[in-house]
C-alpha positions in Angstrom: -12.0 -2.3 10.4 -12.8 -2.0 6.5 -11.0 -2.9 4.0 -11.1 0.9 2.9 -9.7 2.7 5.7 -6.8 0.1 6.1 -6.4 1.0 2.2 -6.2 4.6 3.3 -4.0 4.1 6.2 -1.2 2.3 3.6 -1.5 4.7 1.0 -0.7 7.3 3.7 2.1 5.6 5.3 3.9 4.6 1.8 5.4 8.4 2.2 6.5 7.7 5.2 8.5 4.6 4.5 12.0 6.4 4.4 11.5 7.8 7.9 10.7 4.4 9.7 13.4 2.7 12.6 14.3 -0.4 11.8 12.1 -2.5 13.8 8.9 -0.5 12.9 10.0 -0.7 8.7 9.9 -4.4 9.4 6.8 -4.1 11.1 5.2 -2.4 8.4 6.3 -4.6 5.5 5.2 -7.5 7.4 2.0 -5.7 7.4 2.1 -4.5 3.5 2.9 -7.8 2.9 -0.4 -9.3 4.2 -2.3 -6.5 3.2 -1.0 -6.6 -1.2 -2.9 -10.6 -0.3 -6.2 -9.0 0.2 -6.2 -10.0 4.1 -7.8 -7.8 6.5 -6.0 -7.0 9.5 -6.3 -8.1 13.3 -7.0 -6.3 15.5 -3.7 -6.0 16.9 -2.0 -5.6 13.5 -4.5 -2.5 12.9 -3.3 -1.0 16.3 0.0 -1.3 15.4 -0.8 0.3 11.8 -3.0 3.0 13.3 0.1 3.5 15.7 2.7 4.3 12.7 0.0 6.7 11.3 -0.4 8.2 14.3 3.2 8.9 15.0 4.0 9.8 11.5 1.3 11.3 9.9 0.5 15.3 11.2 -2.5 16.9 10.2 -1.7 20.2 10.0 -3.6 23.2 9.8 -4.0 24.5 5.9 -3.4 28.1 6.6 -5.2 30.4 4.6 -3.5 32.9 1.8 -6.7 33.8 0.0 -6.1 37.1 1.2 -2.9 37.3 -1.0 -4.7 35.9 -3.9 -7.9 38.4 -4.1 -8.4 40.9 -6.6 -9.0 44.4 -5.7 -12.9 45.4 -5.8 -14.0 48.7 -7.5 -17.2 49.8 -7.3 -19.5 49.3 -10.7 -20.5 52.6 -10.9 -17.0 54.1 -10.6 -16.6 52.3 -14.1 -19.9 53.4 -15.5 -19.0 57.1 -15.1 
């Protein structure tokens, strides 16, 4: 596991901090704590990590209201007349 993606993984739990039992906040802080000392992460740690993300984190579907947004078209040569 990279440095990166664990980076990744703590910037996306951070909003989720508020929403964490008890047992899992400690978990997590345990985690923060070791990764603000530039350690990378067991493997087991990472599971754990990739479980809070996993539980937490939903990747939803962007839904798509450009149709809302676009500007009527008119044909050029109904301005040219």
């Amino acid at each position: 596991m990279s440095s990166r993606e664990q980076r990744d993984y703590f910037s996306i739990l951070k909003r989720y901090e508020r929403q964490f039992e008890s047992d899992e906040l400690n978990d997590y802080k345990m985690l923060a704590k070791r990764h603000k000392d530039d350690e990378d992460l067991d493997k087991l740690s990472m599971q754990r990590l990739k479980k809070l993300y996993d539980k937490y984190h939903v990747n939803r579907e962007r839904k798509n209201f450009e149709q809302f947004f676009k500007t009527p078209q008119t044909d050029s040569e109904d301005q040219s007349s």
